[in-house]
C-alpha positions in Angstrom: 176.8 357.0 218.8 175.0 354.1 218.1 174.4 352.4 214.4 171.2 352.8 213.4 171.4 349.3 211.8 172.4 348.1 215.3 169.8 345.8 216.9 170.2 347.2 221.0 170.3 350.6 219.2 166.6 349.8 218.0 165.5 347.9 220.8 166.6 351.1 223.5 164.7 353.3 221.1 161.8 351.2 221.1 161.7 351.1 224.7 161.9 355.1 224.8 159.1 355.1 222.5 157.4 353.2 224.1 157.7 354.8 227.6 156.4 358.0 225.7 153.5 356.2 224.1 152.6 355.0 227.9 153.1 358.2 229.4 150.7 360.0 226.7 147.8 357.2 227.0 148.1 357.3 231.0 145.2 359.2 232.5 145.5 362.3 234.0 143.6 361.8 237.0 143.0 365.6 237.8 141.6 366.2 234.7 139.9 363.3 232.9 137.3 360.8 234.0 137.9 357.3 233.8 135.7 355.4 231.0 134.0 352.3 232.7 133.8 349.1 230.7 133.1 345.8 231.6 136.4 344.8 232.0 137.4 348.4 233.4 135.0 348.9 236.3 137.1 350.7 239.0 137.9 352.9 241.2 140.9 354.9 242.3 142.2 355.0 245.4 143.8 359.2 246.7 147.2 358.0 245.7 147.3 360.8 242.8 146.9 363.7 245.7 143.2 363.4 246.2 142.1 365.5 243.2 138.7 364.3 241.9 138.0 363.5 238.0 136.6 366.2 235.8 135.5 366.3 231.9 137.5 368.8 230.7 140.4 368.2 228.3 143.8 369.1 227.8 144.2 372.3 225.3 146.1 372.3 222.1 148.6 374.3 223.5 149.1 371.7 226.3 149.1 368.9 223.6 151.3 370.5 222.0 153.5 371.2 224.6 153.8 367.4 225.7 154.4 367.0 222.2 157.6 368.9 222.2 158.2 367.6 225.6 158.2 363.8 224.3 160.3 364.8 221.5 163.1 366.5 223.4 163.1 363.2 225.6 163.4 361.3 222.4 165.7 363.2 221.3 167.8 363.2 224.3 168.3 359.5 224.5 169.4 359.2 221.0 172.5 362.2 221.4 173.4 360.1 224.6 176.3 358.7 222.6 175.5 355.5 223.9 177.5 352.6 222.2 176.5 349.4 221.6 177.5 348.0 225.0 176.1 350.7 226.8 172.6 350.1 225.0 173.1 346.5 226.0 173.7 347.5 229.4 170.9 349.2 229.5 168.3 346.9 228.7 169.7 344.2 230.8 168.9 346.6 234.3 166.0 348.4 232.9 164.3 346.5 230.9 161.4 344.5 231.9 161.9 340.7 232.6 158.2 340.7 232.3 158.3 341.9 228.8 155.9 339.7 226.8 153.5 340.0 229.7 150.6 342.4 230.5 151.4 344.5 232.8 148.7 343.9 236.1 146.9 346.3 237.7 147.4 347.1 241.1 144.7 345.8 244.0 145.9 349.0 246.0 144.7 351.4 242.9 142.0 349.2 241.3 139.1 347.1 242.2 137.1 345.3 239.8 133.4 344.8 240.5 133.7 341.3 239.4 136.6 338.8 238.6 134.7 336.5 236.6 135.6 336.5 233.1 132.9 337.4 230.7 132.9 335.1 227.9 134.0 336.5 224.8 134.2 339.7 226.7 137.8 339.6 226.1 138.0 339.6 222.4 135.4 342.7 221.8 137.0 345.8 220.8 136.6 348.5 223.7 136.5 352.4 221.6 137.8 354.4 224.7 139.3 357.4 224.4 142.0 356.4 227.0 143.2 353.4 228.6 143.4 353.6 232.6 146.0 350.8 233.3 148.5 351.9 236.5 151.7 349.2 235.6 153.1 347.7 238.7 156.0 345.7 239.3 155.4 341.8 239.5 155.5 340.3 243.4 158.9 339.0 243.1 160.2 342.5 241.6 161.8 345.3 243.5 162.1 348.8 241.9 165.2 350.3 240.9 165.5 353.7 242.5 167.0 357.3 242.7 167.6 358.8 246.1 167.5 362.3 245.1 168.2 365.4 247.3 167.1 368.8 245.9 169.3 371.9 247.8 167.4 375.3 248.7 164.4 374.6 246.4 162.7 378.0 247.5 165.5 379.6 245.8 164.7 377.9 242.6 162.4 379.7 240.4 159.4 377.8 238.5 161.4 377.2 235.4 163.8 375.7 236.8 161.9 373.4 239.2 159.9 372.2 236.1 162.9 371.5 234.5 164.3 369.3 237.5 160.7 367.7 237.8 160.8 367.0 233.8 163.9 365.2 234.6 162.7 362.6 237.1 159.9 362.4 235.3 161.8 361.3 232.4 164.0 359.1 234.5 160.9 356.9 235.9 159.8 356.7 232.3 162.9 354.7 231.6 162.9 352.3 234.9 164.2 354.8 237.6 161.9 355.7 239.9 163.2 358.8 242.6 162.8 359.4 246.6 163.3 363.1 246.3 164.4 364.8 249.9 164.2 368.0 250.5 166.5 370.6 252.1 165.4 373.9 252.9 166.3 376.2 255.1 165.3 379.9 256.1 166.8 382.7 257.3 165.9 384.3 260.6 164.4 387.6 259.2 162.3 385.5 257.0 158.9 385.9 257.1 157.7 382.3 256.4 159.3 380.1 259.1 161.0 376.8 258.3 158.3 374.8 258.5 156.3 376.9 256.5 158.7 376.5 253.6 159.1 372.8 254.0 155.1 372.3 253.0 155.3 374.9 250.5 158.4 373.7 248.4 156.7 370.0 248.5 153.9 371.2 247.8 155.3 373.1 245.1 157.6 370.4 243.6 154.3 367.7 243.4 152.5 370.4 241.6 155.8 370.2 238.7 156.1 367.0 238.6 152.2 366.5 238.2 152.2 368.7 234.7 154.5 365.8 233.3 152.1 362.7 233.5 150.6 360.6 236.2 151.3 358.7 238.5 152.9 361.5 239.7 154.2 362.3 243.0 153.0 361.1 246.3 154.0 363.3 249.6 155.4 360.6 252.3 155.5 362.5 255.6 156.5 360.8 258.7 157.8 357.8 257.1 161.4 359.1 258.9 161.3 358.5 262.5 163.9 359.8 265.1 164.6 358.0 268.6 166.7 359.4 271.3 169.8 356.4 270.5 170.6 355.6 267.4 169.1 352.5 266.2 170.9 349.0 265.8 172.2 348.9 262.3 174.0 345.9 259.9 176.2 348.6 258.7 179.1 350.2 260.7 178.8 353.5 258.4 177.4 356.7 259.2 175.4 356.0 262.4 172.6 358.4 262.7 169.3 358.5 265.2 167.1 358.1 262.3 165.5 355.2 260.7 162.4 354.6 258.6 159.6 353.4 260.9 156.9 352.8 258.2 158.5 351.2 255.1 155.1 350.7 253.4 154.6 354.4 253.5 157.3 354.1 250.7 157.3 350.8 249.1 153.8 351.0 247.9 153.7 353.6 245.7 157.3 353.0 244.3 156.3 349.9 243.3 153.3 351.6 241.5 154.9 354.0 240.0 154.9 357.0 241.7 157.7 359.6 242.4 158.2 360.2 246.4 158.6 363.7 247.7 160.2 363.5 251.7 160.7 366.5 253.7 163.3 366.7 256.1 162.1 366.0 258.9 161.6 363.0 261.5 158.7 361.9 264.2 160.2 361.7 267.5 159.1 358.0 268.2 159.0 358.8 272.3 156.6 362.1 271.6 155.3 361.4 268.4 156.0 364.8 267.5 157.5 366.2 263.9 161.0 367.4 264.4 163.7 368.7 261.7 165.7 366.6 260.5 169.3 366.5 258.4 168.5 365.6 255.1 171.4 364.1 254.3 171.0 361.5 257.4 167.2 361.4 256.2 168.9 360.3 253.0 170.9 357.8 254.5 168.1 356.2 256.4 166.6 355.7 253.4 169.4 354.0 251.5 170.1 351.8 254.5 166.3 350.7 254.7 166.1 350.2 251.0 169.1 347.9 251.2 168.0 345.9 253.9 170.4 346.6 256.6 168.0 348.6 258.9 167.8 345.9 262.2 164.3 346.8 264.1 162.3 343.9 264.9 159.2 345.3 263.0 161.2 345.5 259.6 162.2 342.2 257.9 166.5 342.6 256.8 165.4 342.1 253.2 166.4 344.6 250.2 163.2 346.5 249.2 164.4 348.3 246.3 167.6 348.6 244.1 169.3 352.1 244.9 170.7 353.1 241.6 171.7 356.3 242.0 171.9 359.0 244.5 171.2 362.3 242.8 172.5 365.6 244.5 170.8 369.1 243.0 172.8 371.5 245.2 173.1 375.3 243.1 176.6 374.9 244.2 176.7 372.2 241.4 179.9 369.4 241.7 183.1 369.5 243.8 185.0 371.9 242.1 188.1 370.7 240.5 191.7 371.2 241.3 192.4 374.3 239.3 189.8 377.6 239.9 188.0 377.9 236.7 188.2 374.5 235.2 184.7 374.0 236.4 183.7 370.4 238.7 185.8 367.5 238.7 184.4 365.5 236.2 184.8 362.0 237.8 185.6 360.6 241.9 187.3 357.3 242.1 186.5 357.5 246.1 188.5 354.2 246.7 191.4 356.3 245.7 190.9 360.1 245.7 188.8 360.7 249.0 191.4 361.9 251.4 193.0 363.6 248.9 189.7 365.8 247.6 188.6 366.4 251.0 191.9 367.5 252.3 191.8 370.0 249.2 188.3 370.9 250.3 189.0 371.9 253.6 192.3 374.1 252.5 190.8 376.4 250.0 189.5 379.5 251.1 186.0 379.9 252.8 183.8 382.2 251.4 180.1 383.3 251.7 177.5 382.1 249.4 178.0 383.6 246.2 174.2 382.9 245.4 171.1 385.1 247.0 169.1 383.3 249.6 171.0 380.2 250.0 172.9 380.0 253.6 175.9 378.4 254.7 179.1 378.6 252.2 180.4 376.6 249.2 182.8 374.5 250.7 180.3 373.3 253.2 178.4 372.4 251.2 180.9 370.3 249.0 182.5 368.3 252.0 178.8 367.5 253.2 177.7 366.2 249.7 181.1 364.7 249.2 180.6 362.4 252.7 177.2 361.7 252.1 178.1 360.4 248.6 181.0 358.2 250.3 178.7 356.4 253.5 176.2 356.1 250.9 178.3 354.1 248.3 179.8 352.3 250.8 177.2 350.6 252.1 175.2 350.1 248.0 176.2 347.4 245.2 179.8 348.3 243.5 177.5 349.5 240.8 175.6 352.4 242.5 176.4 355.8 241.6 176.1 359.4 242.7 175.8 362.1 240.8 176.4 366.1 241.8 175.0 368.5 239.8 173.0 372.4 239.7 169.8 372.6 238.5 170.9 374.3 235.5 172.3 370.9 234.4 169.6 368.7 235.8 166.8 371.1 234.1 168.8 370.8 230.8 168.6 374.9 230.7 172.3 375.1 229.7 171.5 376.7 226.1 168.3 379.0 227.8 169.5 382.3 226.9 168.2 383.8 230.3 170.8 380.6 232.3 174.3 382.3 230.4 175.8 384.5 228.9 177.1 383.0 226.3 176.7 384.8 223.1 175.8 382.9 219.6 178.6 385.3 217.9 181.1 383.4 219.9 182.9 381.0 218.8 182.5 377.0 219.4 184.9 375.3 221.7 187.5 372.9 220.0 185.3 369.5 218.9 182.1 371.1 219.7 179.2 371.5 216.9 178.1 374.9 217.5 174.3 373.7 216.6 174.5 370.1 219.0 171.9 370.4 221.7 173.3 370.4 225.7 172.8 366.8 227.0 171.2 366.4 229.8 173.7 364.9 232.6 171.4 362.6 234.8 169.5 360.9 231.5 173.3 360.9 230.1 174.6 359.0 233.3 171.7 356.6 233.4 171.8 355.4 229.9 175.8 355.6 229.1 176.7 355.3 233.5 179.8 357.2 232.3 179.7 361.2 232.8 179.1 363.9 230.0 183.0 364.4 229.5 185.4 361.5 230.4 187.2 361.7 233.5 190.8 361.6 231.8 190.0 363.9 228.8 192.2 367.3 228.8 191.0 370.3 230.5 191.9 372.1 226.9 189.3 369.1 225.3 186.5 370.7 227.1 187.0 374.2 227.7 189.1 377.3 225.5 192.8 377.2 225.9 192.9 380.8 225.0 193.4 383.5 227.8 190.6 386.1 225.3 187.4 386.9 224.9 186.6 383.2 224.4 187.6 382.1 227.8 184.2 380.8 229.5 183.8 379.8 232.9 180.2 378.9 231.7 180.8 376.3 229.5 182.8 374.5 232.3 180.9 371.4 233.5 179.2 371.5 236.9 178.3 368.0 237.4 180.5 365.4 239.4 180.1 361.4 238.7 181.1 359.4 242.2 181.4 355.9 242.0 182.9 353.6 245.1 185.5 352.5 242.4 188.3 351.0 242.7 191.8 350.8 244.2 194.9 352.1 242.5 198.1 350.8 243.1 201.3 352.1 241.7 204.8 350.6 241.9 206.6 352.3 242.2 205.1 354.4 244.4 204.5 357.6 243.6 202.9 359.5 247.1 206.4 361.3 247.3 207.3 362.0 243.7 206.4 360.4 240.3 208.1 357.9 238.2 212.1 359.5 237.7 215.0 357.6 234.8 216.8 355.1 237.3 220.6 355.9 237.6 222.2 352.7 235.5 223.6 349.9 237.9 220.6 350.6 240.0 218.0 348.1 241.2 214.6 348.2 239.3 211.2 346.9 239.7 210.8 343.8 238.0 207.7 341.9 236.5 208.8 338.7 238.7 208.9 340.7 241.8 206.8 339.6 244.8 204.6 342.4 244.5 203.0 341.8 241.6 200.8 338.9 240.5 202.6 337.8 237.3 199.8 335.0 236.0 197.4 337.7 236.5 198.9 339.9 235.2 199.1 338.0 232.0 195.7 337.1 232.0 194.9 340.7 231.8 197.1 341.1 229.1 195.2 338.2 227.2 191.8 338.7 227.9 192.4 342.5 227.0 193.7 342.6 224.0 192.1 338.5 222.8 195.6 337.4 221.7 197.9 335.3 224.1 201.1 337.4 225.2 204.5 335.0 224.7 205.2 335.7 228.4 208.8 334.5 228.3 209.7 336.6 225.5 208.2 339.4 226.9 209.8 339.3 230.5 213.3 339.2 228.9 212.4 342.8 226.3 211.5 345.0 229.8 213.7 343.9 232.4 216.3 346.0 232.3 213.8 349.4 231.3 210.6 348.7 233.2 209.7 352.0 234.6 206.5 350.5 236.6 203.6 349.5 236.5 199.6 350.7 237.2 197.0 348.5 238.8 193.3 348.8 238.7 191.3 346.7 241.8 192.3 343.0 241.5 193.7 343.4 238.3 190.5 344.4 236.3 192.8 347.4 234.7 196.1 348.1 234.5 199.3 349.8 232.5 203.0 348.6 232.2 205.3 351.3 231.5 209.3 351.1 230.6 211.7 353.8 230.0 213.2 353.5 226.3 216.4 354.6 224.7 216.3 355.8 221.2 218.0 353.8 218.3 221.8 353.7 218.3 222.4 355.0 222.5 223.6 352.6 225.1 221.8 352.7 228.3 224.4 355.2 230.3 224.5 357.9 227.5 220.9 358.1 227.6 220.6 358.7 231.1 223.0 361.7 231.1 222.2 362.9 228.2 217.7 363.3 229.4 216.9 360.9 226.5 215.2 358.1 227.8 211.9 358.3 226.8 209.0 357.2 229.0 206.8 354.6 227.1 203.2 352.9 227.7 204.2 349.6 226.6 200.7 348.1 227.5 197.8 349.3 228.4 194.6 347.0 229.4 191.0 346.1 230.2 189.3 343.1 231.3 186.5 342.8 228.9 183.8 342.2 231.5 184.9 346.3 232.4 185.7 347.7 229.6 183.2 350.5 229.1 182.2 350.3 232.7 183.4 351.7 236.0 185.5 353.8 234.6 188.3 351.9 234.8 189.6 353.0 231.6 189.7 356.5 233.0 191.5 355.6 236.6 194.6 353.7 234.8 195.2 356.7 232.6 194.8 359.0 235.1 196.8 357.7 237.5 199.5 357.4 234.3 199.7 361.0 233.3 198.9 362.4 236.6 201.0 360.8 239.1 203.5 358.6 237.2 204.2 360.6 234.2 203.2 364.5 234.3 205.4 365.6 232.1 204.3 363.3 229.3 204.5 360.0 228.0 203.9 358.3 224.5 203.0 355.3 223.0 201.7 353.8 219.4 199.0 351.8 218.1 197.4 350.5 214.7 196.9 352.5 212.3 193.6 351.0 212.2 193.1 350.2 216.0 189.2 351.3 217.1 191.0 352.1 220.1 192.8 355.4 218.6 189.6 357.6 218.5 189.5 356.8 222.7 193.3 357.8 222.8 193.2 360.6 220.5 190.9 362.7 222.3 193.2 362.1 225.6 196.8 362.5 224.3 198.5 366.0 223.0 199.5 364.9 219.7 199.6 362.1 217.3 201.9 361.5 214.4 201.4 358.4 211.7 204.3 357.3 211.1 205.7 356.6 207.3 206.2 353.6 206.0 204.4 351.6 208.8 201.3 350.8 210.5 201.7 352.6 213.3 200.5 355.6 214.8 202.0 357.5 217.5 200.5 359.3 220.6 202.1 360.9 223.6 201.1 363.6 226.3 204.1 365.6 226.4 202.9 369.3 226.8 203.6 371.5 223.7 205.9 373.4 224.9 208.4 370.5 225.9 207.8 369.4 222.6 210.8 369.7 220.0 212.0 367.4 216.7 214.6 366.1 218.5 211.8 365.1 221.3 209.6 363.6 218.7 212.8 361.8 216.2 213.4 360.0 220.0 210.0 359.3 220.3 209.0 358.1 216.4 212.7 356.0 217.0 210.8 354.0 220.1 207.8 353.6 218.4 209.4 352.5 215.3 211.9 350.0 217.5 209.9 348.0 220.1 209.5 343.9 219.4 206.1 342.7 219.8 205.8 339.6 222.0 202.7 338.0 221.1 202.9 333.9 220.7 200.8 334.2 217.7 202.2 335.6 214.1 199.3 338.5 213.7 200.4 341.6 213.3 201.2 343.6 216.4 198.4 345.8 218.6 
């Protein structure tokens, strides 16, 4: 959480604040009139749904409630547990580089009766009851968007859309603005037909996101056309038929402000006739226009927004993890774990949906969202995201009694405050990009270990993070088996070998932990026990990890006797992505899932900032007497013996540091 003596910690407040103070002294076009002055003569164009002014004014009640609203926001956005970086990085995407200037009316929503300045006109105090600025971005801006794709609307009910449309709402109110696509499909004994649910769902959702301030959302239909070959693309991913043949239709009211609602479906460009179309191809359409790789002659090849995030609001929620009952898989590394979660997808067992009115089966549904997310990232910046998540989530409605069962007799999880309030996933991702829980905490860190009454599938997360990430690789290799004690006399992996890049592998070392490694020195302690090694991209993360033997055994009794002990020797970050990516997450991952399952340990300063990060991931921790060091290690519990830990406490006790300077050791 962040200090509230820390200055980004004030200035990402300030900016919330201020996005609430906006939102409150917009106009609400469907309900107030605009007050004329002389330097506010204007009209408006139908961009707020064609809904003429009226006098009348908001009730208490609805005062109130946008009171509560704005504090819940508020509220929100300080239990993010952003840090201080994460406030920083924030700011730098989000916030305005047109800070210290006014923001300038649109020509598409405004027109002034004159543009003469009025002397002195500027400097007399107007007594309005409400300002009627619209803030647009500057010419040489481009907004930062949301690609969003609700699932099965119609089988939402209204408390539930209004919390999703409170969401986005929210999310444009701190520099996201969404494309929201709609999928909807209906059953053949239904009485309303499929196009009849299309118009009512969007009409529907503008209605929900119109209750939470203006501009609110504008309906672009036929936007999306559809020609009988696919048109010429820059990218080689995920070739559709579709393509966006009007991109005003969308970058005009982004650029003011306004939320988009899309249906799915396309105008055949030979007929001129509305068709249905995928959603998730109308999704991609979208992403490739907005990035500029779209090739028609009437569209320049020029980005036209920033695609942020994709946002997937499927009532299947995430792809499910590994394990049944241990919710959705917190965190996708695609680079790495693509083939492997699809191939897991398509063995587990189809079933029908376990959810009234919504078609088609889970696991459908998870490969399609888990291949849309994949062509997506593939073709966005290496900082784009996706998230997967139900509309529980997204509507914050985790705590509504009526949304689980969870009883307030029961007891709290391990490490949760039985009175903290249920963060809201998407604002969580967009101000922290890092998911809820972290991708390489413990199951038993997020849900009950115990087999009772207190077991809760309900408490399990259902929202997925996807990033394009990064590539892992592992020597040795582990695709056949992990990380096993070498037999002594046998060759071993050496830091010097071919395979790895030694100077940048040293640099790593150095930039990570801001102390310069005395390489020599170093290379001489681990190589006769390195075990491996972990790397992260091109060496943006990585792990080096030896096999020990306890004080007082030579190398051969060791291995005979099971006691060599599997030990992180380092562990590091470039500082540039440290809190970012993830790749924290995807070194120990890979570490205690496919090098060492059956546990590993390590130590660290008593006093290290570090130890908070890998106390929450490891099984245990021990201080040790008489020193400065505390010890960590992932063995399972019930592996874990005094014989097992006197080896391990000997290790930690026993290793030479190898730095060049004479500080103590990390």
């Amino acid at each position: 959480m962040l200090s509230r003596s820390n200055g980004a910690w004030k200035k990402a407040t300030s900016a919330v604040q201020a996005s609430i103070y906006r939102d409150q002294q917009r106009p609400n076009y469907a309900t107030r009139t605009p007050v004329t002055s002389v330097s506010q003569r204007r009209h408006f164009s139908s961009a707020e749904n064609g809904t003429k002014a009226s006098r009348s004014h908001p009730s208490s009640a609805e005062a109130k409630q946008k009171r509560e609203s704005d504090r819940e926001f508020l509220i929100s956005v300080l239990e993010s547990s952003a840090t201080k970086r994460d406030a920083k990085a924030y700011l730098q995407t989000y916030g305005s580089s047109k800070a210290k200037a006014a923001p300038k009316p649109s020509q598409a929503f405004t027109a002034f009766v004159s543009d003469k300045p009025i002397p002195g006109a500027k400097d007399v105090p107007l007594f309005v009851q409400e300002p009627v600025p619209v803030e647009s971005l500057e010419a040489d801006e481009v907004p930062r968007v949301a690609i969003v794709k609700l699932r099965e609307p119609q089988t939402w009910d209204d408390t539930l859309l209004n919390g999703v449309a409170k969401t986005l709402t929210r999310l444009r109110d701190l520099g996201l603005r969404s494309v929201i696509v709609l999928e909807c499909s209906a059953e053949k004994s239904a009485v309303l037909d499929w196009k009849d649910v299309v118009t009512q769902q969007t009409d529907r959702l503008q209605k929900a996101i119109r209750k939470y301030g203006t501009p609110g959302a504008e309906l672009v239909d036929g936007g999306i056309w559809k020609r009988s070959t696919n048109p010429p693309s820059a990218s080689s991913v995920g070739h559709t038929g579709l393509s966006v043949g009007f991109g005003e239709a969308f970058t005009a009211p982004l650029r003011h402000g306004h939320i988009l609602v899309v249906p799915s479906r396309a105008v055949v460009e030979e007929t001129l006739e509305h068709t249905a179309a995928d959603a998730n191809e109308v999704i991609f359409a979208l992403a490739k226009y907005f990035a500029g790789l779209q090739v028609d002659a009437d569209q320049s090849q020029t980005r036209t927004a920033v695609v942020d995030r994709v946002i997937i609001i499927d009532p299947f929620g995430g792809i499910p993890a590994r394990n049944s009952g241990d919710g959705a898989r917190v965190f996708i590394n695609l680079e790495e774990q693509f083939n492997n979660i699809k191939a897991a997808l398509d063995k587990h067992q189809d079933i029908s949906s376990p959810i009234p009115g919504i078609t088609g089966s889970p696991k459908a549904s998870h490969v399609k969202n888990l291949e849309l997310v994949k062509n997506i990232l593939a073709i966005l910046p290496s900082t784009a995201s996706a998230v997967i998540t139900s509309p529980i989530e997204a509507s914050n409605l985790q705590a509504n009694p009526a949304y689980q069962s969870i009883k307030e007799t029961e007891e709290p999880l391990a490490g949760e405050v039985k009175t903290r309030r249920w963060q809201n996933p998407i604002i969580h991702n967009l101000l922290t990009d890092r998911p809820i829980y972290s991708a390489s905490l413990p199951i038993g860190r997020i849900k009950s270990t115990t087999k009772g009454t207190y077991q809760r599938a309900s408490r399990m997360p259902t929202t997925t993070l996807a990033k394009k990430g990064l590539p892992v690789t592992i020597f040795p290799d582990t695709r056949h088996h992990s990380w096993q004690p070498p037999k002594p006399g046998t060759r071993r992996l050496k830091l010097t070998d071919t395979c790895v890049d030694l100077p940048r592998l040293i640099h790593l070392i150095n930039d990570s932990f801001g102390r310069e490694l005395d390489a020599e020195h170093y290379l001489n302690r681990v190589q006769d026990s390195l075990a491996g090694i972990i790397i992260a991209g091109e060496y943006e993360g990585g792990a080096i990890l030896t096999w020990e033997r306890p004080f007082g055994l030579d190398e051969e009794t060791a291995y005979n006797s099971g006691r060599l002990v599997p030990y992180l020797d380092k562990f590091a970050v470039l500082k540039k992505s440290q809190g970012a990516g993830g790749v924290a997450d995807i070194v120990f991952n890979a570490m205690v899932r496919d090098c060492f399952p059956n546990g590993v340990c390590w130590r660290s300063r008593k006093d290290n900032p570090v130890n908070k990060w890998y106390f929450e991931r490891s099984r245990g921790v021990r201080k040790l007497p008489d020193s400065n060091w505390a010890m960590f290690w992932t063995t399972p519990e019930a592996a874990v013996s005094e014989g097992i830990m006197k080896d391990y406490e000997d290790v930690c006790r026993g290793v030479v540091p190898s730095w060049a300077d004479s500080k103590p050791a990390d």
